[in-house]
MILO-172499 format. One record per residue (C-alpha): residue in three letters; y, z, x. Coordinates in steps of 0.5 Angstrom, whole numbers, padded with zeros to 4 digits, always signed. Each point is the difference from the previous one (the first is absolute). Example, Ala and Ser with C-alpha at 12.3 -4.5 7.8 and 13.67 -1.06 7.14 Angstrom:
# residues 2
ALA-0009+0016+0025SER+0007-0002+0002
# end
This chain:
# residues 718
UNK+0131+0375+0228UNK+0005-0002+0006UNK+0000-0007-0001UNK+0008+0002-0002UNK+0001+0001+0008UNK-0002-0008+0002UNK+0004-0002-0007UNK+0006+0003+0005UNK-0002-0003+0007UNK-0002-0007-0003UNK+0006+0000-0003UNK+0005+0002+0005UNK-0004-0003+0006UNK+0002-0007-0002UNK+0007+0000-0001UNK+0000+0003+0005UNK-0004-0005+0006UNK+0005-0005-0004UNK+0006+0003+0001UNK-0002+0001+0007UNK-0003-0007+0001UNK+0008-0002-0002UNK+0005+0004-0001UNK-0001+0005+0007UNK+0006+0000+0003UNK+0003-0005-0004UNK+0002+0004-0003UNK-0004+0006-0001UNK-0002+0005+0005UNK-0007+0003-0001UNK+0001+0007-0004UNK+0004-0006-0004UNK-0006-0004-0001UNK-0004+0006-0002UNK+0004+0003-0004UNK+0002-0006-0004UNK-0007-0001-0001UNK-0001+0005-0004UNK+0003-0002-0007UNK-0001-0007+0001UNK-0007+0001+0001UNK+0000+0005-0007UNK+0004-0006-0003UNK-0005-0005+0002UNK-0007+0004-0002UNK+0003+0002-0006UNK+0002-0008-0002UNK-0007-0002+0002UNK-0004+0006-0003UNK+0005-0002-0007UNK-0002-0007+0001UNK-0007+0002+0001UNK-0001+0004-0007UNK+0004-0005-0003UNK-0004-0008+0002UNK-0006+0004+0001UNK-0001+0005-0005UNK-0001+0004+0007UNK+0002+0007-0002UNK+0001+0006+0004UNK-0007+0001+0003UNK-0003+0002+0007UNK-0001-0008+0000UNK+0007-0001-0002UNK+0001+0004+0006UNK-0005-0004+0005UNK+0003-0006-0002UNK+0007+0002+0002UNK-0003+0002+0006UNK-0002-0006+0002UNK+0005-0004-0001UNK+0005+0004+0003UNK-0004+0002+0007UNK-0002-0007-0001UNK+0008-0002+0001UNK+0000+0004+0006UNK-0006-0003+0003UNK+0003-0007-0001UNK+0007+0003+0003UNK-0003+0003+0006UNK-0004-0006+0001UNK+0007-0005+0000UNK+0004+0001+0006UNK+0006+0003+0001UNK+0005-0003+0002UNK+0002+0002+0008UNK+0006+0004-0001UNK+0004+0001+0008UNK-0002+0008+0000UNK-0007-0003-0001UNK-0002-0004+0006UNK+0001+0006+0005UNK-0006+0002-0003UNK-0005-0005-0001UNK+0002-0001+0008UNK-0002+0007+0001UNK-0007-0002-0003UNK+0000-0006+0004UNK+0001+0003+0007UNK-0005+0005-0003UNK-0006-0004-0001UNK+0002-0004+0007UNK+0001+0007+0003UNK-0008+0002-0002UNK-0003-0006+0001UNK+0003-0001+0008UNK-0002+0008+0001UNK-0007-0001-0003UNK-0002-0005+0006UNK+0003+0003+0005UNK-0004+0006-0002UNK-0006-0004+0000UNK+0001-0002+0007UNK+0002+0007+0003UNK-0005+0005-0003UNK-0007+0000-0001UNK-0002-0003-0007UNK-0002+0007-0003UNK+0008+0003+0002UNK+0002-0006-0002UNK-0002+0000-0007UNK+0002+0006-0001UNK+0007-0001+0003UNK+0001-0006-0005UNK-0002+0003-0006UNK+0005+0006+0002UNK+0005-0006+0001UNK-0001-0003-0007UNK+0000+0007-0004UNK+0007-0001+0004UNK+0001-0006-0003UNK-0002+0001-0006UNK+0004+0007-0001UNK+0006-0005+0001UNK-0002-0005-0005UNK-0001+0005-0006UNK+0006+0001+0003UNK+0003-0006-0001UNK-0004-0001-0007UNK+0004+0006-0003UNK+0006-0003+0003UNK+0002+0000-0007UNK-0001+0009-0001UNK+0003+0001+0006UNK+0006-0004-0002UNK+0001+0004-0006UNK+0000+0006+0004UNK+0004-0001+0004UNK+0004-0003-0005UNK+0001+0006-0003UNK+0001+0004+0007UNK+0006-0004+0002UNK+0003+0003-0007UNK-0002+0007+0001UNK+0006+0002-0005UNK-0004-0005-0005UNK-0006+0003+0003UNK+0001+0007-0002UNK+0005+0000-0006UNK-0006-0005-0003UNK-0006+0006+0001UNK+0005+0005-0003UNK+0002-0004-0006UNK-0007-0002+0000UNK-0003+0007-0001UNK+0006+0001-0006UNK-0002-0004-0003UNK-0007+0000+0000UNK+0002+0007-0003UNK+0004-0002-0005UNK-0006-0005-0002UNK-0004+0005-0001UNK+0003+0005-0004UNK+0003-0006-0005UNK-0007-0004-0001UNK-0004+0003-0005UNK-0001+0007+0005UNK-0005+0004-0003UNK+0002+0006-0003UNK-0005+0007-0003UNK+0003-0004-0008UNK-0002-0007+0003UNK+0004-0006+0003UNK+0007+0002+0001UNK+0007-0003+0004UNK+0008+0002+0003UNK+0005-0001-0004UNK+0003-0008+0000UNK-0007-0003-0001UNK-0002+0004-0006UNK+0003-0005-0004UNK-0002-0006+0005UNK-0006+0001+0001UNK-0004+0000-0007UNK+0004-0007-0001UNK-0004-0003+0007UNK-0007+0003-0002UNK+0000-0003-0007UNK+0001-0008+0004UNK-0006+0003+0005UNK-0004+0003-0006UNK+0002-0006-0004UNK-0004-0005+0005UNK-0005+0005+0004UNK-0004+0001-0008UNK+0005-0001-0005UNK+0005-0006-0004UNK+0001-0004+0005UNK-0007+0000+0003UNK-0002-0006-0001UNK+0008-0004+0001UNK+0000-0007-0001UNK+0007-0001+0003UNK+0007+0002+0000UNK+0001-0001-0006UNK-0007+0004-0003UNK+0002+0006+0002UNK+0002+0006-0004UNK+0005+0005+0000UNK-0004+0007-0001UNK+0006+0004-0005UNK+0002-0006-0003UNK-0005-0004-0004UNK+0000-0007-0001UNK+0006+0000+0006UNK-0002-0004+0006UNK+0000+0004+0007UNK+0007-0002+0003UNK+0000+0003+0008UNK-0002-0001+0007UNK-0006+0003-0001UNK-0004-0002+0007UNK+0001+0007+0003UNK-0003+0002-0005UNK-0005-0005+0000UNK-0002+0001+0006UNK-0001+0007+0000UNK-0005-0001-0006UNK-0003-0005+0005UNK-0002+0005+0004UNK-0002+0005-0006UNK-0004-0005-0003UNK-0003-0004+0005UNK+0000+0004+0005UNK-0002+0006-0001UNK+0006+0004+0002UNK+0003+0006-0006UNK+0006-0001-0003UNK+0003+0005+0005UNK-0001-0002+0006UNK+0002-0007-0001UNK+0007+0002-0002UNK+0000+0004+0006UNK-0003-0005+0005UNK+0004-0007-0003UNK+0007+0005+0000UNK-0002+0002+0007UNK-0001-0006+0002UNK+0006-0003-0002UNK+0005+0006+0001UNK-0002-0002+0008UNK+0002-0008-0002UNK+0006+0002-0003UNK+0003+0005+0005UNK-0003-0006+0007UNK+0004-0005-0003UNK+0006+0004-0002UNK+0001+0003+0007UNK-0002-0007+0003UNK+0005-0004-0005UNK+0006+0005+0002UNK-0002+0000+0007UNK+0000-0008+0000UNK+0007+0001-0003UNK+0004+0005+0004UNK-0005+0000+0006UNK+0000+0008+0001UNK-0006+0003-0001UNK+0004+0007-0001UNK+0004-0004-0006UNK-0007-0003-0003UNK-0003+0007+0000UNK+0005+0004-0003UNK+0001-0006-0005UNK-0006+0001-0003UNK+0001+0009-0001UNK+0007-0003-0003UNK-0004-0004-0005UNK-0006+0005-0001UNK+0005+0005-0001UNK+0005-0002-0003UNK+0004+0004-0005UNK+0007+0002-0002UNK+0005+0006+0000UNK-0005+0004-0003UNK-0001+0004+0005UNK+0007+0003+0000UNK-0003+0004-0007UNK-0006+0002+0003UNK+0004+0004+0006UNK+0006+0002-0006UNK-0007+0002-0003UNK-0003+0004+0006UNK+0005+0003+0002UNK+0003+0003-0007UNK-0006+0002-0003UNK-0006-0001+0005UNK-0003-0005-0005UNK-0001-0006+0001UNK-0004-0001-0006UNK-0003-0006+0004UNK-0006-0002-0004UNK+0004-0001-0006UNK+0006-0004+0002UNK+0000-0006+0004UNK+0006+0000+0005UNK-0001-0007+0001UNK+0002-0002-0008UNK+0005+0007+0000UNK-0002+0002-0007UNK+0001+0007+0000UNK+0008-0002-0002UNK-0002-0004-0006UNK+0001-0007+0004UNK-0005-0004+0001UNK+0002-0005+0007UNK-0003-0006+0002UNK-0006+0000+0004UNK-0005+0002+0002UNK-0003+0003+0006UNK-0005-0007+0003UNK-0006+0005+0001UNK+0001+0005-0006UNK+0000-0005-0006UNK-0002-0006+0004UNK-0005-0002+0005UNK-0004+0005-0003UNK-0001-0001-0007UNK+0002-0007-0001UNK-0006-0004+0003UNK+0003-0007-0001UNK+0006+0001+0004UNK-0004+0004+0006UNK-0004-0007+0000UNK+0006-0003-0001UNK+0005+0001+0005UNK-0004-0002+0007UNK+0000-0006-0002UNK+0007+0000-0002UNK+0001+0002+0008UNK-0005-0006+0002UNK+0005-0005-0003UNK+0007+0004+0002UNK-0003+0000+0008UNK-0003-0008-0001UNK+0007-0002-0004UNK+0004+0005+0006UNK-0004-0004+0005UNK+0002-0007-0002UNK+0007+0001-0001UNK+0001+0005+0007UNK-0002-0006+0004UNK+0003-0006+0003UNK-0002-0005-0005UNK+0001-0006+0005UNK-0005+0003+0005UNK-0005+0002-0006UNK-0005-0006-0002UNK+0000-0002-0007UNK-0008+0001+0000UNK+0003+0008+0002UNK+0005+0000-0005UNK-0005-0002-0005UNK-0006+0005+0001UNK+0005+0005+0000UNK+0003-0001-0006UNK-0007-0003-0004UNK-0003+0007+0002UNK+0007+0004-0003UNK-0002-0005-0007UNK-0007+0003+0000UNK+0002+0007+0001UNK+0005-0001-0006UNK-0004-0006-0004UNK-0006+0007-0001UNK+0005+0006-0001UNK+0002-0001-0008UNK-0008+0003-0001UNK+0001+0005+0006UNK+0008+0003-0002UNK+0004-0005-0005UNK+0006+0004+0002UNK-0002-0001+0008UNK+0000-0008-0003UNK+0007+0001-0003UNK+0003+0003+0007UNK-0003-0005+0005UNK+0003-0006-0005UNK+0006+0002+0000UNK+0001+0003+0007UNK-0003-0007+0003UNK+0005-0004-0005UNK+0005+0003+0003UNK-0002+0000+0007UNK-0001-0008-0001UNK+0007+0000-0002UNK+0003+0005+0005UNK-0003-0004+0006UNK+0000-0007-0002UNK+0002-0004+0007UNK+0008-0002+0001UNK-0002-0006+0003UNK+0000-0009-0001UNK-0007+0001+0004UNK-0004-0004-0004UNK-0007+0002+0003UNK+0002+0008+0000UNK+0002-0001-0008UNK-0007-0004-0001UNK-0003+0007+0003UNK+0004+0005-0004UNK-0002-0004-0007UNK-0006-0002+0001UNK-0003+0008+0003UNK+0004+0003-0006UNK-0002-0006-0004UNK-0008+0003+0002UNK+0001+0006-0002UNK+0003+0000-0006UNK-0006-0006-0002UNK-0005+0004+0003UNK+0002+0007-0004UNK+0001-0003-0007UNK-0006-0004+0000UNK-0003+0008+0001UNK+0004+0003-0005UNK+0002-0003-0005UNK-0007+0001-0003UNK+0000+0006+0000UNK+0008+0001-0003UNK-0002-0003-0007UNK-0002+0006-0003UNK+0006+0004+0003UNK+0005-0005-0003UNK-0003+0001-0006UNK+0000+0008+0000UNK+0007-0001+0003UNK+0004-0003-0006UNK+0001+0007-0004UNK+0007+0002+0000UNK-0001+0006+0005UNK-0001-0005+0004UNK+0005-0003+0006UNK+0006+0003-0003UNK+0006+0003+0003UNK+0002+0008+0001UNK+0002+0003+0007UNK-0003+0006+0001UNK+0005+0005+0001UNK+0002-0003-0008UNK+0002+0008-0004UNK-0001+0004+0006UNK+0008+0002+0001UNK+0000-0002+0007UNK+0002-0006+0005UNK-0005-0006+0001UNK+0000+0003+0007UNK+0000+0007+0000UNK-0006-0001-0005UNK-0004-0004+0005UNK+0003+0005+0006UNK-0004+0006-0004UNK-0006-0005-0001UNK-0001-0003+0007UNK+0004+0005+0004UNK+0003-0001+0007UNK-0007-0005+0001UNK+0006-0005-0005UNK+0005+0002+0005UNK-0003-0002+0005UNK-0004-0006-0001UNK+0008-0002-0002UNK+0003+0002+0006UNK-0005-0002+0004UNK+0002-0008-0002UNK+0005+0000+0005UNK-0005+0000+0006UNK-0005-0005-0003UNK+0001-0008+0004UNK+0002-0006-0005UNK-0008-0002-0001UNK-0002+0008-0002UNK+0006+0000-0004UNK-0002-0005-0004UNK-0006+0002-0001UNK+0001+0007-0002UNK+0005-0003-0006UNK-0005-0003-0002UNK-0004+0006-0002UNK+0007+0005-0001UNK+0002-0006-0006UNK-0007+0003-0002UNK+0001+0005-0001UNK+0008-0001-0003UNK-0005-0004-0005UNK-0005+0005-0002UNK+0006+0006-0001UNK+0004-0005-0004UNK-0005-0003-0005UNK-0007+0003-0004UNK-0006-0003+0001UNK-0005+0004-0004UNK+0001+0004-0006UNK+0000+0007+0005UNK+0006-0002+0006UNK-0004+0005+0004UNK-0005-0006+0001UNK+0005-0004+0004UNK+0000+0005+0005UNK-0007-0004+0003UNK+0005-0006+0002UNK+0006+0004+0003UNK-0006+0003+0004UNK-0001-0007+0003UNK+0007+0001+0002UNK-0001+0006+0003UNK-0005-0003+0004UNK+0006-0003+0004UNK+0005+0006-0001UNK-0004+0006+0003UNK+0000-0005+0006UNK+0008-0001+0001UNK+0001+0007-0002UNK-0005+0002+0006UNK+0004-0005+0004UNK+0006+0004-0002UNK-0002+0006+0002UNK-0005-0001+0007UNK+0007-0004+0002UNK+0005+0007-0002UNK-0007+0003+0004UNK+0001-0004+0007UNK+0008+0000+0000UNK+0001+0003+0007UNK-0008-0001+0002UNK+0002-0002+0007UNK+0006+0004+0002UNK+0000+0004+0004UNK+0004+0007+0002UNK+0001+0006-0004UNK+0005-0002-0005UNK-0004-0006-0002UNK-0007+0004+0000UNK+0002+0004-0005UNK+0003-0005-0004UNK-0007-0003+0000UNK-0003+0006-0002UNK+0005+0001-0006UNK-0001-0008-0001UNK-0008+0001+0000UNK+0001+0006-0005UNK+0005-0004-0005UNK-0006-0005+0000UNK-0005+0005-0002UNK+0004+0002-0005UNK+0001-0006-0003UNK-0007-0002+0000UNK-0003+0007-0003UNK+0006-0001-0006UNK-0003-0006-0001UNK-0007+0002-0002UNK+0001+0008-0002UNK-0001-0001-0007UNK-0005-0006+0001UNK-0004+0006+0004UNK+0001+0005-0005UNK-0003-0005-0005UNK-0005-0001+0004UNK-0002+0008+0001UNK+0001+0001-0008UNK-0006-0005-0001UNK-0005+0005+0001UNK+0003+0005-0003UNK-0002-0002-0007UNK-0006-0002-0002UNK-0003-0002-0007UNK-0006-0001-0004UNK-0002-0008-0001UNK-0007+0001-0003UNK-0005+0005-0002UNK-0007+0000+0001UNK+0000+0000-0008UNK+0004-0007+0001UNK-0005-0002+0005UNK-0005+0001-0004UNK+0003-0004-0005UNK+0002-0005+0003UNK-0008-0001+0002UNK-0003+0000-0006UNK+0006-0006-0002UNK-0002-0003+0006UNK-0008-0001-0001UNK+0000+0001-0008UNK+0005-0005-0003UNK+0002-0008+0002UNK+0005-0001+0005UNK+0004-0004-0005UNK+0000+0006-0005UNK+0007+0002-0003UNK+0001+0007-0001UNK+0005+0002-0004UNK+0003+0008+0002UNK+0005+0006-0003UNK+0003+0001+0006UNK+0004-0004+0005UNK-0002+0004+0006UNK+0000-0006+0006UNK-0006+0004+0004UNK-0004-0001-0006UNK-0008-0001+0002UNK-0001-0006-0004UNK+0005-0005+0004UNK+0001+0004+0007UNK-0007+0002+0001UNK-0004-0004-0004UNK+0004-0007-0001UNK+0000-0001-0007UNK+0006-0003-0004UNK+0004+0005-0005UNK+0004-0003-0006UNK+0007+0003+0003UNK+0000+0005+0006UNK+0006+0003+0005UNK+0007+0000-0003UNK+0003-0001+0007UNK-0005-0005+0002UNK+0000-0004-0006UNK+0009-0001+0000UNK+0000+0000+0008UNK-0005-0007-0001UNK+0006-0003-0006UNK-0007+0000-0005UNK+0003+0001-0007UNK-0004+0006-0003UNK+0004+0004-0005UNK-0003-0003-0006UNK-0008+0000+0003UNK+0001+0007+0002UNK+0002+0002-0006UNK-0005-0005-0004UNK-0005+0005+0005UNK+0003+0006-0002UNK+0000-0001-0008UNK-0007-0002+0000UNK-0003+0006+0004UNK+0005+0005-0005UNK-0003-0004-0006UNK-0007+0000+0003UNK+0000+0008+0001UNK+0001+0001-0008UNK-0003-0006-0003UNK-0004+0001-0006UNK+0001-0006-0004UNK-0003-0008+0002UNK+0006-0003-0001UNK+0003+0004+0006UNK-0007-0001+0003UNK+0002-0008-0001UNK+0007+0001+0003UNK-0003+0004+0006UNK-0005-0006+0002UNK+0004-0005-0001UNK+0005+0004+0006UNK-0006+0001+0004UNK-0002-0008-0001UNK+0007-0001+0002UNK-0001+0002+0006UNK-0008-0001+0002UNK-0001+0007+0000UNK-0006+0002+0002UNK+0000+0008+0001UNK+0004+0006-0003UNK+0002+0005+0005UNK+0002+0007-0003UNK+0003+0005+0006UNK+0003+0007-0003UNK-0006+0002-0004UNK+0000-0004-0004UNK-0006-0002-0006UNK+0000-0004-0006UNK-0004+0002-0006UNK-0007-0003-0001UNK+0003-0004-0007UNK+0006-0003+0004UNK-0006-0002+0005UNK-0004-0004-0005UNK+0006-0003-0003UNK+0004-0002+0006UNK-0007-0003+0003UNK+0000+0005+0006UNK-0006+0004+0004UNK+0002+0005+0005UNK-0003-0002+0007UNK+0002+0005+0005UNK+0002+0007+0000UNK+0004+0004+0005UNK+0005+0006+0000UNK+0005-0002-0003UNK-0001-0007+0000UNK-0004-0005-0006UNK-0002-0007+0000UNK-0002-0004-0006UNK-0003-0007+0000UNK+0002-0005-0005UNK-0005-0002-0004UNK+0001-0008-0003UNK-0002-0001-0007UNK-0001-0007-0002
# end
């Protein structure tokens, strides 16, 4: 039952020992190795379990679960038991072991020849507790350090417990909150979190139950189209349903926990590496969290005109109250939690930004070319495994690390440094494509549609200057992560042009038929910019620290309220984004849809298609039960490029006919429709019944009945 919980740790223990036995210190430090660990080892379990059902028919079981255990606690094993390679910090422990023991044997034979043997025994026992106490210490170096870790970063420490508990919260009320009507969800994730259920259903009980490989799968609203998107986070959370025991809920819950506390780590750490203040590494990741724009402007005008903000209604973030829809979206509103992939995503996009930062920050003629070689052969990996986590996260690191190849090439005639620039860049650029190009082909294909790559800058008929349209979107956070450029040295200068550029790209071309998806691109350079921004303003905050007289305190205090300004416009409108999350709640599925979807799940073939006069996108049939439909969800289906005006209307003109049909040669047509598309089951919604004639001469028999639902089965005549 709580297999589930030993998926979890298996999987991230062993990255984790790896890490550590590597790259602790070069370059990592400890909260780095385990927060990184994280969404390595939800890759790695994910690959393997896929791999597992795929050569050996080995489908989610408490076997599956069992196998999986072994082999990742067994990978553990096999590190431990390896020697980590003595780092300096190290030896000063091993020598405190050492004298230790000495300590304790040269003690027990002086006791021995001072005291009587029954005090004497006593003593050496008490010596050895001390000893052993000392030792456990030792072994628990590891968890000590962590701690302590965390304690030398008390900033990070105490921003991480408070974000932590917001986002359990937020977690909460988002995931399939139960509701007095059944399962409901605020706001953003009520058109986002049917779409992951149906790829969870699909591969916990339904079409994709028994995959085969990546190019078995199915789209659950689209018949007979393959399943194109990064769908480990949603594997692995049917992992730990199906094979773990966990209920759907928890599993969103604990996985997206989980990697909320990898991306917030690894965010501080990249920042702090960077800028190497801890105050602008904290407030960086307020400014990304919270990020918003200009909004908050109309909602004190509001406030303070009528009294009503009317704030569970318009989002200050996107200012739709004007009629204008701007460009962005608050990170933690529309993305960190209704988008799964880019929260699986953007921590390993962080790995390889602090990898790839670290090999250029260093002197390369003091670093090894073995060094340079793990560093950027371990940047590949986290690259090569993201096209299946975040497609869109794969598409920002390609392009930052070309352009941070290019911007740091050596301007030297030395032949050995030049051999390390081409070959470490060489390994990571072999070590990635090797990884991902496997897995692209099926998005190379679904991106040849003409809503795809083309250019059309967003502040295209909008009646406002490209920079005052992205000033309203992004706010003084924009300004500041430009005026901030002029504090940056060359090497961050150069680094963070190659994610501004990023960011120039995504506003100027449309990758994706719905520009708003490019966003999760731009909010890898915001990753960067909510740094140099924070740079900005702790560096406005600490003009004056110093000084000393009554002037220069004064100017100090107005120096630090300044700051606190900047950084409270920054994220006013991210805030109210966030607050607004609660205060709009919505119904997702009944307990007539639950119902349902058990009788689909137990009493149809997981292969069976259903045909529906709806397009409602939380349909029991593909959300809870994972069976296929012949044309589902209008957005999906044009956000996904899928040409479907003539299925959907194939669909809809059969079930018009069908509810009037009293002739065979109707009856023909409708069969030979229904042959098109393999369908299985007809699912009425709205009250609807067919006639008993209409029933014989189709060859359709109603077999459940609900409310206002019914569903009739085919049944196929020679």
């Amino acid at each position: 039952m709580f297999d589930w919980i030993f998926i979890l740790i298996s999987s991230t223990f062993a990255p984790f020992i790896f890490f550590y036995n590597h790259f602790y210190n070069k370059p990592f430090r400890l909260l780095e190795c385990f927060a990184l660990s994280i969404p390595v080892g939800v890759a790695l379990s994910s690959i393997a379990s896929f791999l597992l059902g795929m050569l050996f028919h080995i489908y989610f079981s408490q076997e599956h679960a069992i196998i999986i255990n072994i082999i990742f606690f067994t990978l553990s094993l096999i590190q431990v038991m390896l020697k980590r390679p003595i780092a300096k910090d190290d030896k000063r422990y091993f020598e405190m072991f050492k004298n230790e023991q000495k300590r304790r044997k040269m003690m027990n034979e002086k006791i021995k020849k001072e005291n009587s043997e029954e005090n004497s025994e006593a003593k050496i026992q008490n010596n050895n507790k001390q000893v052993r106490t000392r030792k456990i210490f030792f072994e628990t170096r590891i968890i000590s350090e962590i701690v302590n870790e965390a304690f030398d970063n008390i900033l990070y420490l105490l921003s991480t417990l408070f974000l932590s508990t917001l986002f359990y919260y937020l977690f909460s009320i988002h995931f399939l909150d139960p509701v007095p009507s059944g399962r409901g969800t605020a706001l953003n994730c009520y058109g986002d979190l049917p779409f992951h259920e149906n790829i969870i259903s699909s591969f916990t009980h339904g079409a994709n139950y028994h995959w085969q490989g990546l190019t078995s799968l199915k789209t659950l609203f689209f018949y007979g189209e393959s399943f194109v998107y990064p769908f480990i986070p949603d594997f692995h959370t049917a992992l730990l349903v199906g094979a773990g025991g966990a209920s759907v809920r928890t599993s969103l819950i604990i996985t997206s926990m989980m990697m909320i506390f990898s991306f917030i780590t690894l965010l501080y750490f990249f920042n702090l590496r960077i800028f190497e203040k801890e105050e602008t590494a904290v407030i960086s990741v307020f400014l990304f969290l919270f990020s918003g724009g200009l909004g908050f402007l109309d909602f004190i005008r509001k406030l303070f005109s009528t009294g009503d903000t009317e704030l569970h209604l318009f989002d200050y973030v996107q200012k739709i109250d004007h009629g204008k829809i701007y460009y962005f979206f608050n990170p933690i509103d529309s993305t960190l939690i209704p988008q799964r992939t880019a929260l699986f995503g953007y921590p390993l996009v962080l790995g390889v930004l602090i990898w790839v930062w670290t090999a250029v920050y260093v002197n390369p003629t003091r670093t090894s070319f073995g060094s340079y070689v793990r560093a950027f052969a371990g940047a590949g990996f986290l690259t090569g495994i993201l096209p299946l986590i975040h497609v869109h996260s794969f598409a920002a690191v390609a392009f930052i690390t070309i352009l941070v190849c290019l911007f740091f090439i050596p301007f030297s005639f030395s032949p050995s440094r030049w051999g390390k620039y081409i070959g470490s860049w060489g390994v990571y650029g072999i070590s990635a494509n090797i990884l991902a190009l496997p897995q692209l082909y099926g998005y190379f294909t679904r991106a040849t549609g003409k809503n795809f790559v083309r250019f059309h800058p967003v502040w295209r008929n909008v009646g406002e200057s490209p920079f005052m349209y992205l000033f309203n979107a992004l706010g003084f956070l924009l300004l500041f992560s430009l005026i901030g450029i002029i504090l940056l040295n060359h090497k961050q200068l150069r680094f963070y042009l190659a994610s501004l550029l990023l960011a120039v790209v995504c506003v100027l071309v449309m990758f994706q038929p719905w520009k708003f998806d490019n966003i999760k691109i731009i909010n890898v350079w915001l990753f960067m910019g909510s740094g140099v921004a924070a740079n900005f303003i702790v560096w406005i905050g600490s003009r004056f620290s110093d000084s000393q007289g009554i002037i220069r305190t004064i100017l100090s205090g107005m120096v630090i309220s300044i700051a606190v300004t900047f950084f409270i416009v920054c994220i006013f409108s991210g805030v109210l984004s966030t607050v607004r999350l609660p205060l709009k709640t919505s119904e997702l599925h009944t307990h007539n849809d639950i119902e349902i979807a058990h009788w689909i799940k137990y009493n149809t073939d997981p292969n069976s298609v259903f045909i529906m006069d709806n397009n409602y996108h939380a349909t029991p049939v593909t959300a809870l039960a994972g069976r296929q439909i012949v044309c589902g969800n209008d957005g999906w289906l044009w956000t996904h490029g899928i040409s479907y005006t003539k299925t959907d209307s194939k669909k809809k003109e059969s079930l018009r006919v069908l509810e009037n049909c009293e002739s065979y040669g109707k009856a023909k047509w409708i069969n030979d429709v229904f042959d098109q598309f393999n369908v299985s089951y007809v699912y009425f919604n709205n009250y609807h019944r067919l006639h008993q004639k209409t029933l014989d001469i189709v060859g359709l028999v109603p077999v459940f009945s609900l409310d206002h639902v019914t569903i009739y089965k085919r049944i196929r005549k020679n």
